[in-house]
C-alpha positions as CSV (number, residue, x, y, z in Angstrom):
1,X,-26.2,-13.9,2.2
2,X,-28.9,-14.0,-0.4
3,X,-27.5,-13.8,-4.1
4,X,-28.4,-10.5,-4.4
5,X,-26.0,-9.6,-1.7
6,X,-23.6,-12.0,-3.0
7,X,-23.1,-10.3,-6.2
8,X,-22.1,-6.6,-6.8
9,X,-21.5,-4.7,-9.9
10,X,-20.0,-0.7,-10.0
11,X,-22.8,1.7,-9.0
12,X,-23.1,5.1,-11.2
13,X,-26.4,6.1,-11.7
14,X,-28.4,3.2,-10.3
15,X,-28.1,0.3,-8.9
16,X,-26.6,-2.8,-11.1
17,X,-25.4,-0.7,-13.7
18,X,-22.0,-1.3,-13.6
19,X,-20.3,2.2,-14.2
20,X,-17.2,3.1,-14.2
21,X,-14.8,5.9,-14.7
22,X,-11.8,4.7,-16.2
23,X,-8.2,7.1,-17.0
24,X,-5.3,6.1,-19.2
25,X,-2.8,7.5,-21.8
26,X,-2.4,7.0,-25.7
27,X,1.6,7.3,-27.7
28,X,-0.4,9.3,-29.8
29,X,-1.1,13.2,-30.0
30,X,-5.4,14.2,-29.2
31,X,-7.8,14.8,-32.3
32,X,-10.0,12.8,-33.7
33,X,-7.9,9.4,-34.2
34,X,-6.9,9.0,-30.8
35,X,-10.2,10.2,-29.9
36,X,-11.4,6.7,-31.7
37,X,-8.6,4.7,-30.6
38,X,-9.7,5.6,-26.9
39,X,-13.1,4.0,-27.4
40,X,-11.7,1.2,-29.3
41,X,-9.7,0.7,-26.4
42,X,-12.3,0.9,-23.8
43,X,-14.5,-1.5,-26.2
44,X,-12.1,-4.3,-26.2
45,X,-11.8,-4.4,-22.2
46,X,-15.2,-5.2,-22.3
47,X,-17.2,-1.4,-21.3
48,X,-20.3,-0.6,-23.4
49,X,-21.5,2.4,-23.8
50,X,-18.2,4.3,-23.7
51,X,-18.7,8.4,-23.1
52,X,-15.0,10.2,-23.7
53,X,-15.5,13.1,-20.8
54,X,-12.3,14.2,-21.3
55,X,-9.2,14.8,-23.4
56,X,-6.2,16.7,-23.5
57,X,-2.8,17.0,-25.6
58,X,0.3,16.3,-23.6
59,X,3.0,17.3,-25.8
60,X,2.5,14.1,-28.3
61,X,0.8,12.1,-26.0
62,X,-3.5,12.2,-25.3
63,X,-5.2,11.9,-21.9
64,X,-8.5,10.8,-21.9
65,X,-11.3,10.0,-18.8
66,X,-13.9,8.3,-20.2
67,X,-17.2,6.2,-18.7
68,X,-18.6,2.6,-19.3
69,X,-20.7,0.1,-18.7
70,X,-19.3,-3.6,-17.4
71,X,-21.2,-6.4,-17.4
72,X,-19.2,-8.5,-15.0
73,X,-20.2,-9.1,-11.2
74,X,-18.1,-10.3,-8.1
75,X,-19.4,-12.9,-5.5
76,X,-18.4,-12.2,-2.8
77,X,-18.5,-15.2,-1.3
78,X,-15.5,-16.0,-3.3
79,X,-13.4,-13.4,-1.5
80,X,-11.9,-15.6,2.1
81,X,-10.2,-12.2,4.1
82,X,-10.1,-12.2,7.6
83,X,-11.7,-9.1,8.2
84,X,-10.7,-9.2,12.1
85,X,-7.3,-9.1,11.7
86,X,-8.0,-5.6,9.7
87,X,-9.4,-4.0,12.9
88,X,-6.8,-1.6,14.0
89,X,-6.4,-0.3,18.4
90,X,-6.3,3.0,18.8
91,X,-3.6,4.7,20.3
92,X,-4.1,4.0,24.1
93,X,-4.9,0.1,23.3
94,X,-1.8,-0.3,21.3
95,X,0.5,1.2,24.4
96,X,-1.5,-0.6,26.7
97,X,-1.3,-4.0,24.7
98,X,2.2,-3.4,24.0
99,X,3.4,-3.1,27.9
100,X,0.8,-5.5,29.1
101,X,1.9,-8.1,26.4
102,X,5.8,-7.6,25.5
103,X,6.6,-5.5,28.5
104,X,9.5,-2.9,26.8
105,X,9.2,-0.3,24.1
106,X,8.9,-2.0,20.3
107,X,12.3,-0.4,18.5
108,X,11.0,0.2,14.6
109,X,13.3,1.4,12.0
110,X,11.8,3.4,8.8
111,X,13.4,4.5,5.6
112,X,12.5,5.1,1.7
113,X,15.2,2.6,0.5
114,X,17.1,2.8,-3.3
115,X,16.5,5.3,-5.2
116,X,13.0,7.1,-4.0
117,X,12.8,10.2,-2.4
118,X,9.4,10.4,-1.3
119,X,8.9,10.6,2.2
120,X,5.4,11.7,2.6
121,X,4.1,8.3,3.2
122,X,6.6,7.0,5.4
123,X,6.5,10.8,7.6
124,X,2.5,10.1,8.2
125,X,3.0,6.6,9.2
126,X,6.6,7.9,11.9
127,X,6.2,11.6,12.7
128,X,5.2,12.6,15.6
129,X,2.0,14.8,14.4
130,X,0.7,11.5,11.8
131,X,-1.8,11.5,9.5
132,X,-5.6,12.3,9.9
133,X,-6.1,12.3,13.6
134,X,-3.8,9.3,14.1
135,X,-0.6,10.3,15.8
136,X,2.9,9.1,14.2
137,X,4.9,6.0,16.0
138,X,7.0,8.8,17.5
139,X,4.1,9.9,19.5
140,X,3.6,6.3,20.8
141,X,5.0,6.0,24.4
142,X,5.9,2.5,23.9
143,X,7.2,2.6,20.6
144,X,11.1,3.7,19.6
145,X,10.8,5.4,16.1
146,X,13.9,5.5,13.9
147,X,12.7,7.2,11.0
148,X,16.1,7.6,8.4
149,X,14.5,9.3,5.4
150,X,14.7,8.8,2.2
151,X,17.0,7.4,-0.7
152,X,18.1,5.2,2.1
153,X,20.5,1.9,0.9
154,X,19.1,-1.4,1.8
155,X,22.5,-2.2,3.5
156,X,22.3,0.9,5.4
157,X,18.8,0.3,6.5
158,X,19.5,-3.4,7.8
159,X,22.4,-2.0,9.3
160,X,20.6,0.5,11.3
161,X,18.2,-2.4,12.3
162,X,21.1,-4.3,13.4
163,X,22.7,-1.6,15.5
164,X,19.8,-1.0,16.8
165,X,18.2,-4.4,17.6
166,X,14.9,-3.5,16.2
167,X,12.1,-5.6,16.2
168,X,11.0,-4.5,12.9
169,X,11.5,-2.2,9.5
170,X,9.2,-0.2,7.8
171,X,9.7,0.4,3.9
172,X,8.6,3.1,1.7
173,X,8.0,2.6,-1.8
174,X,6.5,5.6,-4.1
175,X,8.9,5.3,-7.3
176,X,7.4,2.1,-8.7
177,X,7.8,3.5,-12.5
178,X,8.6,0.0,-14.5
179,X,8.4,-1.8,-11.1
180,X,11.6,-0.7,-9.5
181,X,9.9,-1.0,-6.1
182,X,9.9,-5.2,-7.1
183,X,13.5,-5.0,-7.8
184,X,14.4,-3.0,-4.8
185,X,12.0,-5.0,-2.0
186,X,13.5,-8.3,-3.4
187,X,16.7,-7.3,-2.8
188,X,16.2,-5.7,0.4
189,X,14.4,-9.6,1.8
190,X,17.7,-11.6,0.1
191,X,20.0,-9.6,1.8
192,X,18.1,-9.8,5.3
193,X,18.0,-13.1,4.8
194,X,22.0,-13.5,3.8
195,X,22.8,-11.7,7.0
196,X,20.9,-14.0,9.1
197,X,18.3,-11.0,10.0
198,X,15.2,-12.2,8.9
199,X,13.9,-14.5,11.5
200,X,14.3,-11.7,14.1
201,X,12.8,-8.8,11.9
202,X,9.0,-8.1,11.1
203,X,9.4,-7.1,7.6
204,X,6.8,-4.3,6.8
205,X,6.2,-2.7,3.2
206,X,3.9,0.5,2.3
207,X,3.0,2.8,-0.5
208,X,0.5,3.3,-3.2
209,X,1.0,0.2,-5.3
210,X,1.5,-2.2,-2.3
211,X,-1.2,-4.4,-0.9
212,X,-1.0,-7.4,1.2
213,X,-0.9,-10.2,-1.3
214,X,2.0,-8.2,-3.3
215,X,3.9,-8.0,0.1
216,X,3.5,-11.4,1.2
217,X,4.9,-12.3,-2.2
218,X,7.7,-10.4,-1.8
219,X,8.6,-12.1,1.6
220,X,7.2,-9.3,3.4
221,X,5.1,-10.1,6.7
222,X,2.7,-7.4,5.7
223,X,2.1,-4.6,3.2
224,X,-0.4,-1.2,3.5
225,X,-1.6,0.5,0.5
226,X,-3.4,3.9,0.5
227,X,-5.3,5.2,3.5
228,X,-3.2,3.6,6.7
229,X,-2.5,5.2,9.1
230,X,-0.2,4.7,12.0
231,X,-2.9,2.7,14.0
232,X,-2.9,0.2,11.3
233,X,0.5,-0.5,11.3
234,X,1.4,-0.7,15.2
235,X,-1.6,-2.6,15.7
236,X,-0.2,-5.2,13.3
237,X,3.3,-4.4,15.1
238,X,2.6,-5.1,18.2
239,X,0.2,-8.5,17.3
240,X,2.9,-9.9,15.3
241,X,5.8,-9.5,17.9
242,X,3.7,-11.1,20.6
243,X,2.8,-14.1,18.4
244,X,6.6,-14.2,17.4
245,X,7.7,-14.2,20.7
């Protein structure tokens, strides 16, 4: 990989010019001072030529979109992912992989645990008619799909699993407002741990603020942020379990 390859910047208008759009909120109602506070803002994280393309009152508060120029690069060569283990089956090589390999349906368990009622992610990952063209675990002739719903207690989640000997749990987290998703996953791992549940659980963890280094941090064996599909995850499902066994 030659070094211009190696080292990216944000494209806008042309190549190398490092644009970006960039969105955030100010304690302070729009006009003309928060209007200058929002460049000031955008100044000190290091954009340059800062155009404000938006800004609107809300009640108190301003909202601003606004573009700028960065000046820092990423080598990419720096980045070590294993990009193989991102390639997800489709539907037919999962079931086929999962009766060739384990031999018996996979038994999965999904909730939104504490507090969140938000069920859109975890429905497009289990329902049967998915998300985008991907059908939903429930559609997956080699798959058992428990899918409890929402504002679901973490004792009543790992009780299900335990009922139910499931190989694994999937986790919803939306509500992450002052990162009560950290609170809630932690406790959800320490308590499948204190009943002795861990070992024999694949721990999964999804929503729009979780990505696989936040999951793995957690004690999660895998987390999936924005744009997963069912694929994704029983791909990873059915891998896992077979290496596990």
């Amino acid at each position: 990989m030659s070094s211009n390859d190696r080292m990216i910047k944000p494209y806008g208008d042309s190549w190398g010019d490092g644009q970006v759009q960039l969105s955030f909120t100010l304690p302070i109602p729009a006009g003309p001072k928060a209007l200058e506070a929002a460049k000031r803002f955008a100044a000190q994280m290091g954009l340059q030529g800062v155009q404000v393309t938006h800004m609107k009152d809300l009640y108190g508060f301003s909202h601003f979109i606004l573009y700028g120029s960065s000046e820092y690069s990423i080598d990419l060569e720096q980045i070590a992912i294993n990009e193989d283990a991102d390639e997800a089956m489709s539907f037919d090589e999962v079931n086929s992989f999962i009766e060739a390999e384990i031999g018996r349906k996979i038994v999965v368990v999904g909730a939104c645990t504490g507090t969140d009622a938000h069920t859109v992610g975890l429905d497009a990952i289990m329902n049967m008619k998915g998300y985008d063209g991907d059908y939903g675990l429930e559609r997956y002739p080699m798959i058992e799909a428990h899918n409890l719903g929402s504002q679901v207690p973490n004792e009543i989640l790992l009780q299900k699993a335990r009922e139910l000997k499931a190989d694994a749990i999937l986790v919803s987290q939306v509500v992450t407002q002052k990162n009560v998703h950290i609170q809630n996953l932690t406790e959800l791992v320490e308590m499948a741990e204190a009943e002795g549940l861990r070992q024999s659980l694949i721990m999964v963890v999804g929503g729009p603020r979780i990505d696989r280094a936040l999951a793995t941090e957690l004690g999660f064996d895998a987390g999936f942020g924005p744009g997963t599909t069912a694929r994704h995850v029983s791909t990873f499902l059915a891998r896992e379990l077979v290496r596990k066994l």
